[in-house]
Structures are given as C-alpha cells and as structure tokens.
N, C-alpha and C positions, 0 to 999 in steps of 0.2 A: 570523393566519388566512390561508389561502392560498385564491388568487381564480384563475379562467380569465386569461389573461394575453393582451393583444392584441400583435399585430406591433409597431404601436408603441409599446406599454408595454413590451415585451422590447428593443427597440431603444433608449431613454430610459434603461432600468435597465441597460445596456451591455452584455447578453447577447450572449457571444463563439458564433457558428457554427461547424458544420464549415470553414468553406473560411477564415476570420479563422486559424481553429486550426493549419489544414494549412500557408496561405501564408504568414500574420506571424508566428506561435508557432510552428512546427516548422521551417519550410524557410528561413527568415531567423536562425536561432538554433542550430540543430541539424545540425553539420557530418556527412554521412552517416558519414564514417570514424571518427566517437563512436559509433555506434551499436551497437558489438559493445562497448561499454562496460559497455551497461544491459542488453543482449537476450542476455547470456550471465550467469548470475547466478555462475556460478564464477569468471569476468572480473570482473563486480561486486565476489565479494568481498576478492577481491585487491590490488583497488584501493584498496577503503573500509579494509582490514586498513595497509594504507600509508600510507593518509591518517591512519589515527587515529581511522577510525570506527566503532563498537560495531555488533556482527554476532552471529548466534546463531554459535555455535561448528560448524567442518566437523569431521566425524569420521570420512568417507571419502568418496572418489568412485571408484566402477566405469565403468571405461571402455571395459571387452571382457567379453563371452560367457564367456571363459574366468576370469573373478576371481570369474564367481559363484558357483563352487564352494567357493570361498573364506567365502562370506560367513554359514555356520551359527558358522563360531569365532566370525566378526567380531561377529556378534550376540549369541551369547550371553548376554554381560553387560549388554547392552542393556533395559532395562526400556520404556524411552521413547525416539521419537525418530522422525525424520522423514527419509521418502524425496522429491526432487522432479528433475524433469529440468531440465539448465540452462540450456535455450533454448525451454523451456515460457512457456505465455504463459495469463492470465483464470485461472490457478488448474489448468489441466490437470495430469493425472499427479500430484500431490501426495495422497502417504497421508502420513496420521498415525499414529502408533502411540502407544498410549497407557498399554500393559499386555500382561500375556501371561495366557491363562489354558491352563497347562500346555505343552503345543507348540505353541501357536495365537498370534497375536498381534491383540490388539485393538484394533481402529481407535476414533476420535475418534468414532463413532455408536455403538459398542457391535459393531459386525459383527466378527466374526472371518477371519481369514486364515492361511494353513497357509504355509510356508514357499516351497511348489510356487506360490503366490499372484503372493509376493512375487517369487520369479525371473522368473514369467512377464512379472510387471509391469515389472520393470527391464528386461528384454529387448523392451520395447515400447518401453519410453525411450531404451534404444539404439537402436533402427531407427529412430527420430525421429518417432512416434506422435502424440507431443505434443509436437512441438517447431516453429516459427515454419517453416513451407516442407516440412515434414517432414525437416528437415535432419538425418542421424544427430548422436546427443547421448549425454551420458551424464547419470549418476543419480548426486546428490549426497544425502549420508545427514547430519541436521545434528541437534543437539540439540533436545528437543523444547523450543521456548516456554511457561513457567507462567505466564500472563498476569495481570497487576496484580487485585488483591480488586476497587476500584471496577466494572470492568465484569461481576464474576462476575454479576446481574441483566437484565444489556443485551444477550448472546450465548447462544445456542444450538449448544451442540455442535459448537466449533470455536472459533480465537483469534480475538480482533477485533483491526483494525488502524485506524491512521490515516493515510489518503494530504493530504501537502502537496503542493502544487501550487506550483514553486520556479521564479521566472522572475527570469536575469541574478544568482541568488542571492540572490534576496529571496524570504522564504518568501510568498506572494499569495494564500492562502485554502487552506480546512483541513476536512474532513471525514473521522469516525468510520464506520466498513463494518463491520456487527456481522451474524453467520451466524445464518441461521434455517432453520426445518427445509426451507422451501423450497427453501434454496439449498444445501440436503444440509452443513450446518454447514460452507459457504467463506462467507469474504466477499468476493464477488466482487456487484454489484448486477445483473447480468444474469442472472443465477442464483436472486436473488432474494433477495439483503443486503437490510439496511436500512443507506442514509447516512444520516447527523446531520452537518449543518453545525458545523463548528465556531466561534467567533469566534476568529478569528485573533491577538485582543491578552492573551488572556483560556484558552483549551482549553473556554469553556462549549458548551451545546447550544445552538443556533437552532433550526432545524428539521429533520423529519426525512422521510424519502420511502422507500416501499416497491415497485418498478417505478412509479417517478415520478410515486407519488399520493402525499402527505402522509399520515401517522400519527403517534399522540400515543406510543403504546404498543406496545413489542413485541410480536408475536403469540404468540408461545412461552411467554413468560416475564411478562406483564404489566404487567414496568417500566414506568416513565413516562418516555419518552425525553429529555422537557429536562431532567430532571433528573443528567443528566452534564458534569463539570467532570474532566476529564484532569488530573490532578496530575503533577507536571514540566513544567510545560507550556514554560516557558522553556529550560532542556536539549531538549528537543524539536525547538525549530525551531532552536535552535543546528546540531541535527542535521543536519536538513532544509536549511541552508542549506549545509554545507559541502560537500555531497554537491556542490554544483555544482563546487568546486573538484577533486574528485577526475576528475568526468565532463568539465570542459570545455563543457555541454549548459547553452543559454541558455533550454530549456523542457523541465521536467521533472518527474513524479511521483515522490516519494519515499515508500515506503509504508514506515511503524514501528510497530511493535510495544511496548509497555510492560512489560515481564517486572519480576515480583514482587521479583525480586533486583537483574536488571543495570540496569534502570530502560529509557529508549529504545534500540530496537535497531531496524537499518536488517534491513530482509527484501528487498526488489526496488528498483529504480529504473524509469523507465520514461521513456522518449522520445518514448514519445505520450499522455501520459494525456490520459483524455477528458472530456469536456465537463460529465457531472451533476451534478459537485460545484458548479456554480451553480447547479443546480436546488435540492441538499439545503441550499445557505446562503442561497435567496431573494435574490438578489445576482449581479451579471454580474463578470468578468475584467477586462471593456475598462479600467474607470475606474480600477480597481486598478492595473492594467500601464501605463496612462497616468502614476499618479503615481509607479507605478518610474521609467519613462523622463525626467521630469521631474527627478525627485530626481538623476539619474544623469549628464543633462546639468550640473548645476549643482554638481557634484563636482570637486576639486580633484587628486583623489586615490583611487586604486582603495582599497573598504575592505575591511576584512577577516571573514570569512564571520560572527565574534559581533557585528563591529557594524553588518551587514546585518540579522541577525536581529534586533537591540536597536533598527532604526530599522522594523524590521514591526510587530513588537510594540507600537509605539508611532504609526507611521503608520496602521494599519488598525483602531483602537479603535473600530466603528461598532457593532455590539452587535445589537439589534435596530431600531437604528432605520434601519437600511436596509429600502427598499421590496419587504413581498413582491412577488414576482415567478408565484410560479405556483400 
C-alpha cells in the first residue's frame, strides 16, 4: 500500500534528490568526454557491438538529404522496422513501423504514413529537430523488436522496456516502462508509461506508478500489474552490467528490451537517468549505492561485469519488504 510520504520518511528510506543525483551520481562518476558514448545511440551501438553486447540489428543510417532518394529500394522489402534519430533523447522522433497496407506504411497505433511522411520525417532528424541541443543528426533504420509473450497484457501499442539503473557496474534497482495509450504507445513515464519496480534479485513486480500515483492495473489493457515476473531475468542484468565496461560511466541507465527470439537486447544507455524508478520500487538509491561503495572498498581485486551482476542479484534480495515510500 502506498502512503503520502513525509521529508523524513523520504530521507530515512534514502530517497536520492535531484542535486545527490547531479553532484555524487553524475559529476563524480561520469567523465563528460563519455558522454558522446550513450547520447549518440549510433556511438552506442558500436561500442556494445564490440563489447559483445546484444543490440537490435542496424539496417541503415541516412546521413544526407541526398540518400533519401535512395530510400524507396531500401524499403521495399522492409515489412517492419524502425526509424530513430541518434542523438534524440525521452523517445523523440522514433516511428515504428509495423506493416504496410499497400503504399502506405503502418505505424505501431494503426496510423498510416505515405512515403512523402517518412522523408519529411528523416529530414527533421537531420536538421536536429529531435536531437539533444538541436544538434544536426542522422536517422538510424533498426529492426523492428517482437517483444517476449509475458508482457503481451502489460503494454499498449508499443514495446515495453526495462531501464536498470547500473552504478560502478553493479546493476542497483530495476524498473518495467510499459506504453499506454496515454503516452501514444512509448514508454517513456512523462508521456505517460506505467513503471513497475522491479526486484532486482528476482525480475518480479513490486509496485507500480502512473505519473507518480500508484496503480494495480493497467488502464488499457486491465492486467494486474504485479503480476509480472521477467523471464531471463539473470542474462539481463548480466547485460546491464557490462554496459558499464563498454561506456566507462560510473552512473548509468541501461534501457533493454526482451525480444521473443534474441532474448535481452540493449536499445539506449543513458548518463543521466532519472530519479522515478525509486518512486516505482518504493525504495531510495542511497542505501543501495552505500552497499556498492562498501562492497567495493573491501575488494581485493577489480570483478568482472557477471560477477558484479551475481553479487546484485544476491546483495539486493529485499523483495517487498522494503518500506513503501510513497
């Protein structure tokens, strides 16, 4: 059950702030010149392809005015599949495609787009429409994600994802962002997802938050939201963990994805993620990141990213009996 929460009930339960987040989590951890690491997802995936980590598949990127001329062959045989800019940031510029009916191609809502759509759209993502400063970008085309049967109940017109929250390479708490029609099928929580905390030892539900009120149920769809358990759940924060050795980034969000076939698949990293996913797990950072630092001091020896994850999975087993907080 979640209750009004006072300053010092939020402070006791170790609710990390903005400014804890900026000064001890970002700017003590996060060397600025990593940055173009995670904030260019074409740079992302280059990395993670190097590192050895599972990515949905690139199948082009337009990088001038002049390739999209180009791009009626390129689609052709295209059924599915996904446009995004690669210094877009909260889900901007990202179409899905899902289907075509006839010339038209079908988005993830059911709306149709004409090809005249789609040019215009990428020539927005070149001039940097959506992109972090408005910085010119280009438009990466990636395979479309068929996301795992478990969540077909839990999401609304669009993939669901799961952002870890990966501190010094220890995966530190775990929330599900499933699209609703609010949030125009992204999972994005400003837009109007639904998080579900995840247990971090476990992939179960804890609780769940719709613009930062609690809910049992999805609105769309009527699921019962705790009743979600992540299968992989261990390969997962394997995942989540290594990301930090590809990025170098001592605080970081690794958002993946669950596809029917490849199993977890890394979609964005992030160098600032933000703070709600201690809202959706009822649960603060602080005392978490206290027993990294703890653990870390008392090391003999740097470990390596699976037996970071094998010592989360086992250090953070609190389940629900951590104190709601809000």
């Amino acid at each position: 059950m979640f209750r009004i929460a006072t300053p010092g009930k939020l402070k006791r339960a170790g609710i990390s702030g903005m400014n804890r987040r900026n000064v001890e989590y970002i700017a003590q951890n996060n060397p600025r010149h990593h940055f173009p690491r995670v904030d260019d997802k074409l740079v992302t995936k280059q990395l993670a392809l190097h590192g050895g980590i599972a990515v949905p598949t690139l199948l082009g990127v337009v990088k001038y005015t002049g390739q999209i001329k180009r791009l009626p062959k390129f689609l052709e045989p295209l059924e599915q599949f996904v446009i995004k800019p690669s210094k877009g940031s909260s889900g901007k510029g990202i179409i899905v495609i899902v289907g075509r009916d006839g010339e038209r191609f079908v988005k993830s809502s059911g709306k149709t787009m004409t090809f005249h759509d789609i040019s215009r759209h990428i020539n927005n993502i070149l001039s940097g429409l959506f992109s972090l400063g408005g910085r010119p970008d280009v438009a990466m085309i990636e395979e479309m994600v068929r996301f795992a049967d478990v969540f077909e109940n839990f999401t609304y017109e669009g993939v669901p994802d799961i952002r870890v929250i990966v501190y010094k390479g220890y995966p530190v708490m775990a929330m599900a962002r499933l699209s609703t029609s609010a949030s125009d099928g992204k999972a994005n929580l400003h837009q109007g997802a639904i998080g579900v905390g995840l247990d971090i030892s476990t992939g179960r539900a804890l609780h769940a938050v719709q613009n930062a009120r609690p809910v049992e149920y999805h609105p769309d769809t009527g699921a019962r939201l705790k009743d979600i358990v992540v299968p992989q759940w261990d390969e997962l924060i394997r995942l989540a963990a290594n990301c930090h050795d590809v990025t170098e980034l001592g605080y970081l969000g690794a958002d993946i994805v669950l596809d029917k076939e490849r199993g977890p698949l890394i979609i964005e990293l992030n160098a600032r993620p933000g703070l709600a996913i201690q809202v959706a797990n009822g649960s603060g950072l602080k005392p978490r990141i206290e027993k990294i630092e703890h653990e870390i001091r008392g090391q003999l020896r740097r470990l390596s990213s699976e037996e970071r994850a094998a010592w989360s999975l086992q250090a953070f087993n609190y389940g629900e009996s951590e104190e709601d907080t809000g």
